[in-house]
C-alpha positions in Angstrom: -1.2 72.1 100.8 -1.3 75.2 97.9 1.6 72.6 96.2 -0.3 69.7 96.2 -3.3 71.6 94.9 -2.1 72.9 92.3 -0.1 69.8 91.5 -3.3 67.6 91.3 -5.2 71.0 89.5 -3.1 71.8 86.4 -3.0 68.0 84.8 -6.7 68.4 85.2 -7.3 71.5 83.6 -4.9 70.7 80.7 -6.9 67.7 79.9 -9.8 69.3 79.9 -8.6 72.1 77.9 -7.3 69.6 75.1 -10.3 67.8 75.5 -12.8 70.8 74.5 -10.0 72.0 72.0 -10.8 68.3 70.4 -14.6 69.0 70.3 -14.0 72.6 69.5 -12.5 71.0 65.9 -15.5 68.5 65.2 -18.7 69.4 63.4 -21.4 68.1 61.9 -22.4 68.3 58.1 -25.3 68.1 56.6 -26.8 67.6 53.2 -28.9 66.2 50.5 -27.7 63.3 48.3 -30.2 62.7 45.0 -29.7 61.0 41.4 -28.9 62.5 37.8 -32.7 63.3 37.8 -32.5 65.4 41.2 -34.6 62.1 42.7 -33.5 61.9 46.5 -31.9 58.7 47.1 -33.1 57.0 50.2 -30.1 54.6 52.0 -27.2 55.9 50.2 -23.8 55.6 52.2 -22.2 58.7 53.6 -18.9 58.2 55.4 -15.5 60.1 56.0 -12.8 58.9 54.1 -10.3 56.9 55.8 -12.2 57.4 59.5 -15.0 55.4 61.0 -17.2 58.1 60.4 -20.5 56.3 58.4 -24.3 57.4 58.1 -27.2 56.8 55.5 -29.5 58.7 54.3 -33.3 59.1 55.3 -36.0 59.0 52.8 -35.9 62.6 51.8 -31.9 61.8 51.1 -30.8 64.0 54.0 -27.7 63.1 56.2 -25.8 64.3 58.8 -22.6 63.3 60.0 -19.8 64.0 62.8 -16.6 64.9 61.0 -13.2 65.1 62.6 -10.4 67.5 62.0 -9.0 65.0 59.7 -11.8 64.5 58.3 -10.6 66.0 54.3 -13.4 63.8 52.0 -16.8 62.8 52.3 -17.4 59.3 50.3 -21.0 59.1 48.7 -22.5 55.5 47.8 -25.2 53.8 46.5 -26.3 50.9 44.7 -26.2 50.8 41.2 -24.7 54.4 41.2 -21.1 55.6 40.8 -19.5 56.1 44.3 -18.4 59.8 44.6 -16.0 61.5 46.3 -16.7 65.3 47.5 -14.1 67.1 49.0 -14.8 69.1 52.7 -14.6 72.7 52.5 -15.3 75.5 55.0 -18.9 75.1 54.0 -21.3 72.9 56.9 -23.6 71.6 54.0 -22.9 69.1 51.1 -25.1 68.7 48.5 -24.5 65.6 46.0 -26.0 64.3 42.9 -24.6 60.4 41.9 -25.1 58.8 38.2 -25.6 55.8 37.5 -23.2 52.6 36.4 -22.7 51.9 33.4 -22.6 47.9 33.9 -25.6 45.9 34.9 -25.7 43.1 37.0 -25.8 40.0 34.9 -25.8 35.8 36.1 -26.2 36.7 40.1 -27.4 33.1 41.4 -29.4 33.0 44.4 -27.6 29.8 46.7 -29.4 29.6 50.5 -28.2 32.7 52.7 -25.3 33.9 49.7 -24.6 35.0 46.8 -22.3 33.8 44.0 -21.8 33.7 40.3 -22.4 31.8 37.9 -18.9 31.0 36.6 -17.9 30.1 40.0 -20.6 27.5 40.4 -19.3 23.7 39.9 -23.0 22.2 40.2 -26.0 22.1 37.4 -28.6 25.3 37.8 -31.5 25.8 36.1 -33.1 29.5 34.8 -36.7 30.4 34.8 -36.9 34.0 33.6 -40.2 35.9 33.8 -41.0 36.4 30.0 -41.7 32.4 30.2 -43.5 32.4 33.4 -45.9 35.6 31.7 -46.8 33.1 28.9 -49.0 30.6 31.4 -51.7 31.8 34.0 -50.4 30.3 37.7 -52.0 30.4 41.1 -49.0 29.2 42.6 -45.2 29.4 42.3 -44.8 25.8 41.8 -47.2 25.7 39.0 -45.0 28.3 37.1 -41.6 26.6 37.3 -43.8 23.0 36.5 -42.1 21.6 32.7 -40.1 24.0 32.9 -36.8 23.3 35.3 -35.0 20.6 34.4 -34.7 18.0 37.6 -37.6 19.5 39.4 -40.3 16.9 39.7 -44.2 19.4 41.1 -47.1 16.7 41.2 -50.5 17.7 42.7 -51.2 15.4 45.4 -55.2 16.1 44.8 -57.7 16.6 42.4 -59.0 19.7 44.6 -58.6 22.9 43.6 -55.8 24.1 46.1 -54.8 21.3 46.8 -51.2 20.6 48.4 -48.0 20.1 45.4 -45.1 18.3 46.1 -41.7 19.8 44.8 -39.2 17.2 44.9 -35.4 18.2 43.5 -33.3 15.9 41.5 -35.4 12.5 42.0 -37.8 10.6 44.6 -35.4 9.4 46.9 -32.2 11.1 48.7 -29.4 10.3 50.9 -31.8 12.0 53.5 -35.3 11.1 52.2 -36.1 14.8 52.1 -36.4 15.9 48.4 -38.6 19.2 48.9 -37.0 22.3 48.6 -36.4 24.9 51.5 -38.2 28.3 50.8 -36.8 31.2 52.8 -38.5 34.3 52.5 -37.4 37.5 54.3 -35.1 35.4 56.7 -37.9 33.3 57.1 -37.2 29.7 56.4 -40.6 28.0 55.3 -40.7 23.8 54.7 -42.4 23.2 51.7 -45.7 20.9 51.1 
C-alpha cells in the first residue's frame, strides 16, 4: 500500500512543483506609453516579442501585461508613430515615449469593406477633396459631390426643400437596374434615396 502511495504521490508533486516554478518566473509589467510631446497615447499595441503576449493601452496610456521567462523585449505600436522596441530589465515598470513617421499616408482609396491603393486599382475613381467641398454651402452630402464627380449623375426628385436626391453611378440603366450607390457607415450598410 506505502509503494503504491508514494508511487501515485511523487509524479503529482513534481508536477506541481514545476508548475508553480513556471508561475513563480512570470510577471506582470506595467507602464505608461505617450508621444514626443509626453501626450498619453490611447490604443497603442504592447506585446512580447516573439510570444503571444499582446495588450493595448487604456486612455491614460497605461498597460499591463503577463510576461514569460522568455519574454527578453517588449514591442510598442501605434498608428502613425514609429514602432519601438524596449528591452525587459529587472525593473516591473516600462515607461515609453514613440515619435512620429516621417511618411504620410498618401492615395488610400476607400473600396466597400477594404482598402487598396491607388496604383493597384484597374477601374476609373474620381477625388473630391474638402478644400472644393468648403467653396459651396451644402445641406447634404450629395449636394457637395453634385458637378463635381465625373460619372455621378444627383437630381432632386422635388422642388421641396428636403426633398429626396437620386444618386445614380455611371448612367441610368445597369445590368441590375440598380444605379444608387450603397452608403455604409460604421458597419452599417444604408440604401440610398
Amino acid at each position: 500500500m506505502r509503494k503504491y502511495l508514494l508511487s501515485g504521490v511523487l509524479p503529482v508533486f513534481l508536477s506541481m512543483f514545476f508548475f508553480l516554478s513556471s508561475l513563480a518566473q512570470e510577471r506582470v509589467l506595467t507602464g505608461t506609453v505617450r508621444d514626443d510631446k509626453q501626450a498619453p497615447l490611447a490604443g497603442a499595441t504592447v506585446s512580447v516579442k516573439e510570444t503571444k503576449a499582446m495588450t493595448t493601452t487604456d486612455a491614460n496610456g497605461q498597460f499591463s501585461i503577463r510576461v514569460g521567462a522568455n519574454g527578453k523585449t517588449l514591442v510598442i505600436s501605434y498608428v502613425g508613430m514609429e514602432a519601438r522596441e524596449v528591452a525587459i530589465g529587472s525593473s516591473n515598470t516600462v515607461n515609453a515615449s514613440l515619435v512620429p513617421t516621417g511618411t504620410t499616408m498618401t492615395d488610400v482609396v476607400v473600396v466597400g469593406y477594404g482598402r487598396a491603393r491607388r496604383a493597384n486599382l484597374t477601374t476609373a475613381q474620381v477625388s473630391v477633396g474638402a478644400k472644393e467641398i468648403e467653396k459651396t454651402v451644402n445641406t447634404t452630402l450629395e449636394q457637395a459631390l453634385q458637378g463635381r464627380a465625373a460619372g455621378v449623375y444627383i437630381t432632386q426628385n422635388s422642388g421641396q426643400p428636403g426633398g429626396g436626391i437620386s444618386v445614380n453611378i455611371r448612367g441610368v440603366s445597369s445590368v441590375n437596374g440598380n444605379t444608387e450607390p450603397l452608403y455604409v457607415i460604421d458597419g452599417v450598410q444604408i440604401m440610398g434615396g
